[in-house]
C-alpha positions as a printed Julia matrix, in Angstrom:
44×3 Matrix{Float64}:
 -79.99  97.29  12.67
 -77.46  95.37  12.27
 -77.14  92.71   9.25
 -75.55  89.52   8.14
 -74.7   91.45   5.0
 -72.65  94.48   6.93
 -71.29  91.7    9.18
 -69.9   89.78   6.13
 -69.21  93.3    4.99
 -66.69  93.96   7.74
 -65.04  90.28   8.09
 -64.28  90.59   4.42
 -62.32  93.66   5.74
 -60.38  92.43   8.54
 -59.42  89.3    5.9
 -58.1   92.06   3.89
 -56.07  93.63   6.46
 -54.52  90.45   7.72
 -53.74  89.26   4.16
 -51.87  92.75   3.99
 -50.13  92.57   7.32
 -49.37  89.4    7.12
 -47.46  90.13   3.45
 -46.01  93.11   4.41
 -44.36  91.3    7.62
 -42.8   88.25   5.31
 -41.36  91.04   3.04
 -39.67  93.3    5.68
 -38.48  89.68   6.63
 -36.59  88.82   3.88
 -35.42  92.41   3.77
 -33.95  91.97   7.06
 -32.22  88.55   6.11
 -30.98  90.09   2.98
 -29.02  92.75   4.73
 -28.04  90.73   7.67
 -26.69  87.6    5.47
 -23.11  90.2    4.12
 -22.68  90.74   7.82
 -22.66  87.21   9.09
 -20.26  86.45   6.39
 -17.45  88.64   7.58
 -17.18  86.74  11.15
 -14.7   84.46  10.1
């Protein structure tokens, strides 16, 4: 049987892993930007 509780259960879950995804891909990101930002410099 399936119930509203386990339901809730797993969208709570799937929140948490898009919360986390969803961080991790603004961090990697900015770490891109960071390390791309030196290089664009140089072209003068």
């Amino acid at each position: 049987m399936y119930t509203i509780e386990m339901a809730y259960a797993r969208m709570r879950e799937l929140q948490d892993l898009a919360n986390r995804s969803r961080a991790h891909q603004a961090a990697a990101a900015h770490r891109v930007d960071k390390t791309r930002t030196p290089r664009a410099k140089k072209k003068r």
